[in-house]
Each structure stands twice: as structure tokens, then as C-alpha cells.
N, C-alpha and C positions, 0 to 999 in steps of 0.2 A: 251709360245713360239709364235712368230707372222708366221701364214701363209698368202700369199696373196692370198684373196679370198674374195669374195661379201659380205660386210657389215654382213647382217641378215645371211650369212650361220656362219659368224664368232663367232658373237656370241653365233650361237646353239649348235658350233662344240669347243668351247674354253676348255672345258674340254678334250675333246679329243685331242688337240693338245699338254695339259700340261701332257699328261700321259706318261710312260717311253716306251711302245709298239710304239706310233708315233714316239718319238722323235729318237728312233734305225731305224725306217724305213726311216726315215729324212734322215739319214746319210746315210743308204745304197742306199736309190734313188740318192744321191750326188756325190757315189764313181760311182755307175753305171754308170751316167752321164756321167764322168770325163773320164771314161776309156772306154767308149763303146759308139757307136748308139744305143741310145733311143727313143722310141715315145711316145707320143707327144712330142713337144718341150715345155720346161721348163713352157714359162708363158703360156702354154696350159693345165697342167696338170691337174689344177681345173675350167676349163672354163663350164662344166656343171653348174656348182654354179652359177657361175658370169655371164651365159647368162639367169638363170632361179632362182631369187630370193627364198629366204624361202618362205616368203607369197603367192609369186605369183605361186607356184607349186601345180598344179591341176590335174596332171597326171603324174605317174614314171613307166619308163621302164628299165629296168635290162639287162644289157650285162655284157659280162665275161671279156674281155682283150680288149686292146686297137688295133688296125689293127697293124701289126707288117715290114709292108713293106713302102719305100719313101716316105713321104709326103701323105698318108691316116688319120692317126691319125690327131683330132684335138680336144680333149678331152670330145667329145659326142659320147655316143656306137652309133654304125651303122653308125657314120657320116661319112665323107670325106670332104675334101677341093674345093674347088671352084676348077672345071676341071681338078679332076682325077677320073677315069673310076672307077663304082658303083663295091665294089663286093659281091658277089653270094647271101650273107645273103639281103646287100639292095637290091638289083635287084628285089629279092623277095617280101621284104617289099612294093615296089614299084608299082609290080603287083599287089598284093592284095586291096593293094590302089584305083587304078584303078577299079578294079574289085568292090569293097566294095561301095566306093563312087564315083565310075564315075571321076576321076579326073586324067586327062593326067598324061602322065608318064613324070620325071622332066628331064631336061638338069643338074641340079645340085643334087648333092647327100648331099650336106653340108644342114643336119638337126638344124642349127641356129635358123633358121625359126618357126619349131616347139617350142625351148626350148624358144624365147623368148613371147611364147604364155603361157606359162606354163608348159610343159614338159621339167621334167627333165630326162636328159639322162643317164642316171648312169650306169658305167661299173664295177664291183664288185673288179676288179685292175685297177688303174690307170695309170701307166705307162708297158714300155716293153721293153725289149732288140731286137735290130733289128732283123729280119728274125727268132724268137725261142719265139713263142708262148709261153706264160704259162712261161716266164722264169723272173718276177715279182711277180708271188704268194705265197702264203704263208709266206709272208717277213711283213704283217700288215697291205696291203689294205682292205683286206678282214675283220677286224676285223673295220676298220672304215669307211668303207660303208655298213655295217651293221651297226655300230650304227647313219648311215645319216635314214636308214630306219627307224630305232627304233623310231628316234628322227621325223620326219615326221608322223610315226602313233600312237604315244601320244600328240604331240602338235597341229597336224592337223585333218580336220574331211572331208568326203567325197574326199577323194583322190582317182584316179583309177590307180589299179598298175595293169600295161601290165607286166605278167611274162610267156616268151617265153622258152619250155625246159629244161629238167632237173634239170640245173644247179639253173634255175631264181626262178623255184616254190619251191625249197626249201627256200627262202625267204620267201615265204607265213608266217613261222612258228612266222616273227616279227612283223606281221602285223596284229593290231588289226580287224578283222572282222566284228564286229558292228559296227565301225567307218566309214569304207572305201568298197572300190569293189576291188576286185581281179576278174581278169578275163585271164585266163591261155591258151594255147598251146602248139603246137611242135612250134622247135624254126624256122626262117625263111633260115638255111643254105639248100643247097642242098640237105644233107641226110636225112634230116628231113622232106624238103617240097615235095618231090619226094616221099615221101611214105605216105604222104595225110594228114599229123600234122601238115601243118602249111595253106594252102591255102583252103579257105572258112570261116575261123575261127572270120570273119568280126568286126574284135576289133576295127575297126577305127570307123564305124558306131556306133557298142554301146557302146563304152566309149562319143561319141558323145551325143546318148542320154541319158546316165546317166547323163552327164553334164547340158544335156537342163532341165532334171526332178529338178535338183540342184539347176537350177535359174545361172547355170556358161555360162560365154561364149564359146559358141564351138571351138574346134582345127579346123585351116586352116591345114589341112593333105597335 
């Protein structure tokens, strides 16, 4: 089955697109589409890929769903679109930022920036029904963004996975640990950072210098 999507993810991902689990979720993202507001839009669905190559990914962050209100969604977790208002989770992200490495807080929230450095932004479902969270899961993304992870920590080596809350560290389980870094927290929403799990946790600094010790080039954060 052809998906459009960046070269090198295609090829790592082609077996997962010929299995019968994708190609049922194929069809159910298409009726969604058809008969409801969705987000992201269409050719955004795999733009994590296509803004952040196989090779060139040198650090993966785990989100859960895609923003589920107007024009937020643009198919990188935590991202947003060129001038729409940051929310709660980035905000947070943003402070920490600040705080971590000293680096002004942005006018733009669209994390482009980062993936075309090498982070990949992976949200564990890729698309969403407008305004109803969580109303995309369990339908197949989840079965093949796990195997985007799998497939990154057997064929890649020193990767740093940022997995924020609950939901992200249970990924730990596909990620070879001799290989790579894991480096864990509370996740960056409100309820979490408000009760002291996410803010100090200065993952931007030392993903940084695992990279420097790597011989990789650093994230502009």
C-alpha cells in the first residue's frame, strides 16, 4: 500500500503499511474524514516523518493525541501552527525551556523548528475527531507508532527518548536500553506540572549534553 510520507520513513515503515491492522485504519481515518472534522488535515497526518528523516532522528518525544480544537493540530505533538495561542502543555514546555537553557520564550509554538534538527515529534495517535479527545484510539495508531519506535531502536543507536507521563514511559518497554537514553518525567500539562513532575526536570539541557558527549550536533530548543 503507498502512504505519502518521507522517503527513509517509507521504506522502514513498508511492512507496516502492507499489514491488514493499517490498511482497516486506512479506511476508518477516510470514513472519519468524510463525515466529521478532523485533525490534523490530511497532508499533515505524517508530517512528523517528513519534517524529521529516519537518519537524521536524534531525539523522539512521545505525545498522546493530536490538539483536537481549530487549527492547533499540525502533525507534531505539542506543536501548533504559525499564530495560534500555545496551550497549557506547551506553555509549560516553553517555560522550562527558558528556565533550563536560558532561552526566550517563543512568539511561535510551531515545533518545525526542532524536528527539522532532528526530533521527531511523535504523538502515539495520529489523527482526531474535532472537539473529543481520544476519539482516534484504539482504532491502529497505536499499534504503528509503536512499531515507528521499535523500528528506531533496533536500527538506530544513541537516540534520546524524552518520555513525559504515564502514558509516554510505558514506551520505555520498546526501547532498547544499551542502545539509547531514556530520560523520563511528569508530563508538561497543568496537572502534572502543578504538582512539581514536570518543571525542573531540565531534559532540554541534558539531552543536550548526551548529544555533545555523542559527537551529535545540539537542539536549538
Amino acid at each position: 500500500m503507498k502512504v505519502d510520507i518521507e522517503p527513509s520513513w517509507e521504506t522502514k515503515l513498508q511492512q507496516e503499511f502492507e499489514q491488514a491492522y493499517f490498511q482497516k485504519l486506512v479506511q476508518f481515518v477516510k470514513q472519519e474524514y468524510t463525515q466529521h472534522t478532523c485533525y490534523p488535515k490530511g497532508k499533515d497526518i505524517f508530517s512528523a516523518f517528513d519534517y524529521c528523516p529516519f537518519y537524521e532522528t536524534k531525539v523522539v518525544i512521545i505525545g498522546q493525541d493530536p490538539y483536537h480544537g481549530p487549527g492547533q493540530a499540525n502533525g507534531l505533538c505539542f506543536s501548533v501552527k504559525d499564530g495560534i495561542p500555545h496551550p497549557p502543555s506547551l506553555v509549560n514546555i516553553f517555560k522550562e525551556i527558558k528556565t533550563d537553557v536560558e532561552k526566550p520564550y517563543p512568539n511561535s509554538g510551531n515545533l518545525e523548528r526542532w524536528a527539522e534538527q532532528g526530533v521527531l515529534l511523535l504523538n502515539a495517535t495520529l489523527t482526531v475527531r474535532a472537539h473529543q479527545a481520544g476519539s482516534h484510539q484504539k482504532k491502529g495508531w497505536e499499534k504503528f507508532t509503536d512499531a515507528v519506535i521499535s523500528t528506531i531502536s533496533r536500527e538506530q543507536e544513541g537516540v534520546v527518548f524524552l518520555l513525559w507521563g504515564g502514558f509516554a514511559k510505558k514506551k520505555a518497554s520498546l526501547i532498547e536500553k544499551g542502545k539509547h537514553h531514556i530520560l523520563t518525567s511528569g508530563h508538561p500539562s497543568p496537572l502534572s506540572a502543578n504538582r512539581g513532575l514536570w518543571f525542573g526536570n531540565q531534559h532540554f539541557s541534558k539531552t543536550n549534553t548526551l548529544l555533545s558527549q555523542m559527537g551529535k550536533p545540539l537542539i536549538s530548543w
